[in-house]
Phi, psi and omega in degrees: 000336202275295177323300191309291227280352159306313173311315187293334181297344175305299196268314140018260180298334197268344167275351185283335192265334190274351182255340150294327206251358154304316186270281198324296187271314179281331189289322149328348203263164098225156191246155161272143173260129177231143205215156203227112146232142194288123185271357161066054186054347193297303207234164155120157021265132181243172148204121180258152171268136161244128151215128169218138130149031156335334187002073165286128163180230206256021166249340166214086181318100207321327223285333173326334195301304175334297178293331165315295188303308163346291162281002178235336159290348180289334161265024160052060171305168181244312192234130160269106180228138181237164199234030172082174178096048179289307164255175179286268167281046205285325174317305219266338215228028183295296230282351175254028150264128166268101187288320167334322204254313179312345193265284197311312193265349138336322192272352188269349196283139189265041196273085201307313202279357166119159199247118186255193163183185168186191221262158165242163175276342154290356179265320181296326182265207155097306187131307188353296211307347152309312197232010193289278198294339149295354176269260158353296151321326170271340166279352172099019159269167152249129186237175209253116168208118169088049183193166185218154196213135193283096182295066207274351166259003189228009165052071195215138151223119191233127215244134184213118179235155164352130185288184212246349182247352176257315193263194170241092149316168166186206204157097167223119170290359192316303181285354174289147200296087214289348175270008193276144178275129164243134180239136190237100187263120152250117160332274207261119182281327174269022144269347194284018189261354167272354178259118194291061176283021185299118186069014155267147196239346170216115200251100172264103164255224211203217183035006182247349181060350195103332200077017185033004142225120200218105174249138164313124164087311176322269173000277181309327190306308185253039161293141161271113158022071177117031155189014140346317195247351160240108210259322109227199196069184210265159169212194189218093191257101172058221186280351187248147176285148201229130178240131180222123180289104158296005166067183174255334197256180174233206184209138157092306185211156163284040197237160162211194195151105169057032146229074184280136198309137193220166174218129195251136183232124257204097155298095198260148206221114152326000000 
């Protein structure tokens, strides 16, 4: 029996440190990701920053905002795109925003070709959806939703469409500049299969963490909705390439595992 229950301390202590460095630690980390896509000559050599799915409140705290900013002016961007999910709760989480100073430090981020952003579905719901685009807008994005806007010194054209489980997405590219590098923020990655994504050559989302804990069987069990069949990482969607984020912030419970909170810097490659 003394044997039996030495052996159980074993598988024991090791959930007790892996569900510690889960709560503690990783949800606390970020790393830059760094990722190379090919511009087939239209653009380049550019570097956009991706970062999303913050979900500030009382699970990732704004004060975090900073360092956010921090680490995407050290990589000196050409382009800023954010990929919605700014808040968690914000009706349950008001009192810990000073939107005024968010906005202010939003406003520090440094991209000469322009700062873009769209909507999440915590940004629709939540209560958010009062202050998500005045909140953005006071930090210097724009944000883009069910429209597209022609970058012409930088042979860019970047496209943001509606989030996909709160809003109505659409797309319509007809009018765009047919030589244009076109980059496409969708919140959510498994609605874009549904978007007529024709001459888009980079589809960057969010909203799945990675699935925020990555467990064997788990995992696939708790994908949210609208991000189930791209979970991250690179895919091949038809003609365009799909970047899926684990983003930075969490949701529902405060853990992360083997989705460490990330801000991604995108190398567009003649």
């Amino acid at each position: 029996m003394k044997k039996i229950l030495r052996f159980l301390w074993i598988p024991i202590a090791a959930a007790i440190l892996v569900g510690g460095y889960a709560w503690l630690i990783e949800p606390n980390l970020l790393r830059v990701s760094r990722q190379e896509a090919a511009a087939d000559g239209k653009t380049g050599p550019l570097t956009v920053v991706f970062f999303t799915d913050t979900h500030f409140g009382s699970l990732y705290s704004p004060d975090h905002l900073s360092r956010i900013v921090e680490k995407i002016n050290a990589e000196k961007p050409d382009l800023a795109l954010f990929g919605g999910d700014f808040f968690d709760a914000y009706a349950k989480d008001a009192a810990l925003f000073d939107l005024e100073q968010i906005g202010e430090t939003l406003s520090e981020i440094d991209a000469g070709l322009g700062k873009y952003a769209v909507w999440g579905n915590h940004d629709r719901g939540g209560g958010a959806s009062r202050v998500y685009e005045q909140v953005m807008e006071a930090g210097g994005f724009s944000v883009l939703d069910n429209r597209w806007v022609s970058l012409p010194e930088s042979g860019l054209v970047l496209a943001g469409v509606d989030d996909g489980l709160l809003g109505t997405p659409s797309l319509d590219l007809s009018d765009a500049p047919a030589d244009a590098f076109v980059i496409l923020l969708s919140h959510e990655p498994d609605p874009v299969r549904e978007l007529p994504a024709g001459g888009v050559d980079l589809i960057l989302s969010g909203h799945s963490h990675g699935g925020q804990v990555s467990l064997p069987f788990l995992t696939q069990a708790v994908l949210p909705p609208g991000g189930r069949e791209f979970r991250k990482g690179w895919y091949r969607l038809g003609e365009s390439d799909l970047f899926v984020s684990c983003g930075i912030g969490t949701t529902k419970l405060p853990v992360r595992l083997g989705n460490i909170p990330e801000i991604c810097v995108f190398t567009l490659t003649p």
